[in-house]
Rosetta silent file (secondary structure, phi, psi, omega in degrees, C-alpha in Angstrom):
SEQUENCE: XXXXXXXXXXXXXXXXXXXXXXXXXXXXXXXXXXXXXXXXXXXXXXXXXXXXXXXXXXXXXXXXXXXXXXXXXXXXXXXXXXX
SCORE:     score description
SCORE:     0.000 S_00000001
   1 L     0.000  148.824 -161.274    0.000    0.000    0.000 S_00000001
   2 L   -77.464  146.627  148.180    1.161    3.735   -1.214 S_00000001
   3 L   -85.527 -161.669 -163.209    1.849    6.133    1.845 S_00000001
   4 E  -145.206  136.461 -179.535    0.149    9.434    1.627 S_00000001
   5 E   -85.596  131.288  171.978    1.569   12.729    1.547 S_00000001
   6 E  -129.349  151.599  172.815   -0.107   14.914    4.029 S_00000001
   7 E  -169.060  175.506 -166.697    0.013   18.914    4.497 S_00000001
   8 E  -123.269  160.037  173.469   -2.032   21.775    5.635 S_00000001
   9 E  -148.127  144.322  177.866   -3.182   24.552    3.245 S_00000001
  10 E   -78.555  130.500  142.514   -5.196   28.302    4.198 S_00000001
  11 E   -79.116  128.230  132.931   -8.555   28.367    3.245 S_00000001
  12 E  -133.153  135.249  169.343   -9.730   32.330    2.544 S_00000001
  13 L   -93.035  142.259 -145.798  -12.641   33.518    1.242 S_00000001
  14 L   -86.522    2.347 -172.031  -12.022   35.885   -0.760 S_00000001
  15 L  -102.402  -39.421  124.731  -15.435   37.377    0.063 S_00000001
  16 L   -93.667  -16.380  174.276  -15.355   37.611    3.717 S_00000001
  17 L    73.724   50.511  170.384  -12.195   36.811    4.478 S_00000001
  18 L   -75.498  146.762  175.815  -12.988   33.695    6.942 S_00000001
  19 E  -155.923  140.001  141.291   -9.732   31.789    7.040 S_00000001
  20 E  -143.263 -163.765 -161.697   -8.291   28.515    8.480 S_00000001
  21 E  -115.607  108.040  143.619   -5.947   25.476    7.917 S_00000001
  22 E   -73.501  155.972 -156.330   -6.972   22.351    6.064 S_00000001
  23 E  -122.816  128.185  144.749   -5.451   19.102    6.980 S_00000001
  24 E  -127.640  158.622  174.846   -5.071   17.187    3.717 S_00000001
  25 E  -128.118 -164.595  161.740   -3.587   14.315    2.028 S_00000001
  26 E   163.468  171.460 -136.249   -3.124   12.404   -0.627 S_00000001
  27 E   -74.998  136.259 -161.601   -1.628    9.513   -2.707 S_00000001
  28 L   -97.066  -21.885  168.959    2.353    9.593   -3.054 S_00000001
  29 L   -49.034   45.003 -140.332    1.683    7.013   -5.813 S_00000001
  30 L  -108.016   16.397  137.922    1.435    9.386   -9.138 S_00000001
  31 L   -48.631  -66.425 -149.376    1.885    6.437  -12.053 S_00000001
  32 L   -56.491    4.809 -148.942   -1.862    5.793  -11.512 S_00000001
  33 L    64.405  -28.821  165.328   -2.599    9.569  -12.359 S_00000001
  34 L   -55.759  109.857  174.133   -5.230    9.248   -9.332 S_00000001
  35 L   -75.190  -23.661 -143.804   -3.639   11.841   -6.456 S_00000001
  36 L    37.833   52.106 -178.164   -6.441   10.460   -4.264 S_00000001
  37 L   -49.382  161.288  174.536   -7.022   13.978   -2.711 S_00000001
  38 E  -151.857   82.829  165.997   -8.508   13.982    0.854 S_00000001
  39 E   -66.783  107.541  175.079   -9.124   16.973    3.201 S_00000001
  40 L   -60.034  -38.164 -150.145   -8.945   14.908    6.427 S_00000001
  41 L  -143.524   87.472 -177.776   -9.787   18.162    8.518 S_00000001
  42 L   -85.527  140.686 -179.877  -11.895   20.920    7.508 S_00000001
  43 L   -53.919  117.367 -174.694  -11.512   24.199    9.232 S_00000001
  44 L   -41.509  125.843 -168.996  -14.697   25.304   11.127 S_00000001
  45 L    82.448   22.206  179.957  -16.883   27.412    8.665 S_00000001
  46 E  -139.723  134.776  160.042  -16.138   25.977    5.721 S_00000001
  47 E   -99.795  148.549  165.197  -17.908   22.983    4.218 S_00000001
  48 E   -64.936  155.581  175.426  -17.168   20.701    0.989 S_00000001
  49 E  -105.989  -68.143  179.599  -19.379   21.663   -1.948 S_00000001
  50 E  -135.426   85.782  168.474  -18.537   19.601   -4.540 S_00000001
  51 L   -54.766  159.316 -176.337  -16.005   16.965   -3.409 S_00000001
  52 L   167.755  130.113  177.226  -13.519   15.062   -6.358 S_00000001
  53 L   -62.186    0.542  166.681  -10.255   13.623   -5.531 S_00000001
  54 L  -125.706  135.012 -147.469   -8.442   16.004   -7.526 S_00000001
  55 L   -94.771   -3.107  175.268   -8.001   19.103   -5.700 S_00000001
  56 L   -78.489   -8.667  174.452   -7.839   21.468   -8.589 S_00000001
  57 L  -146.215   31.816  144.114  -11.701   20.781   -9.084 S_00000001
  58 L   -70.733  118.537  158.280  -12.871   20.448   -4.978 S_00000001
  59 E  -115.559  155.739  177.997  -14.724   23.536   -4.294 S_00000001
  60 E  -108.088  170.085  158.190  -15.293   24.290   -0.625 S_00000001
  61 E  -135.139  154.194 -171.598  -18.027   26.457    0.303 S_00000001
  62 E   -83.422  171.924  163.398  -17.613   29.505    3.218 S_00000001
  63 L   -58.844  -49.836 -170.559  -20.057   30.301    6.356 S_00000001
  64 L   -60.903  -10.404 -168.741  -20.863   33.418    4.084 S_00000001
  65 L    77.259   18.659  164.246  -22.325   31.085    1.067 S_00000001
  66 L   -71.887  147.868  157.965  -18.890   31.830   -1.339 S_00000001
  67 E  -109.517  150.412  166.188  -17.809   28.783   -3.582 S_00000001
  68 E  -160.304  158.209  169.763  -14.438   28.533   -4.441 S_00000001
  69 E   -72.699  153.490  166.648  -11.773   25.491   -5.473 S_00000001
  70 L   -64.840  -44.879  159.991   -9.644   24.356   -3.253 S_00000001
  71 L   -93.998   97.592  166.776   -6.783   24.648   -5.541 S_00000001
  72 L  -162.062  168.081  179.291   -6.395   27.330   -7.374 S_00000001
  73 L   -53.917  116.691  127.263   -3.835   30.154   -9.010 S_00000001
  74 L  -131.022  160.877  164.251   -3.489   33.491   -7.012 S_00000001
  75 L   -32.446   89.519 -163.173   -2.441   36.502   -7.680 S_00000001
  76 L  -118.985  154.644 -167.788   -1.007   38.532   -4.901 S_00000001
  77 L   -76.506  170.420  176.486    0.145   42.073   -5.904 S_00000001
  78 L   -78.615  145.994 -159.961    4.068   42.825   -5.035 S_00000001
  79 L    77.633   15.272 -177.982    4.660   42.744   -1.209 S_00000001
  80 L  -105.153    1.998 -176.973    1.476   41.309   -0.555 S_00000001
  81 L   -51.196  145.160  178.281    2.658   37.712   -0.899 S_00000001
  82 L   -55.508  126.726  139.211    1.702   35.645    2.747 S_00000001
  83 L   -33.799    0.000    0.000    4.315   35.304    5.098 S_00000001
């Protein structure tokens, strides 16, 4: 059996600006093409929307009623990158 890659990633909505830490993993295996995405641990105030095992097309949804992917490109202007 594969082990699993695990890490945390910031949820913010970009609408209220609600934020926490997802706990997630997924498959260390990448021949099958399957990551087997997981969020083990969702942050309080954020629910799954539309779950899928590839994390570029999980949307969460906020306490405010925002959708958003879990994965996705952004944009931060210069010096505004996260710490």
């Amino acid at each position: 059996m594969a082990a699993r890659d695990r890490y945390s990633r910031k949820l913010e909505c970009s609408e209220c600006g609600h934020s926490g830490y997802a706990e997630v993993s997924e498959s260390d295996e990448r021949r099958a093409g399957n990551r087997d995405f997981r969020i083990d641990e969702m942050p309080a105030g954020f629910s799954p929307e539309f779950p899928s095992s590839d994390p570029r097309k999980y949307m969460v949804r906020c306490q405010c009623g925002h959708k958003f992917r879990f994965e996705r490109k952004t944009v931060y202007p210069p010096g505004g990158e996260p710490a």
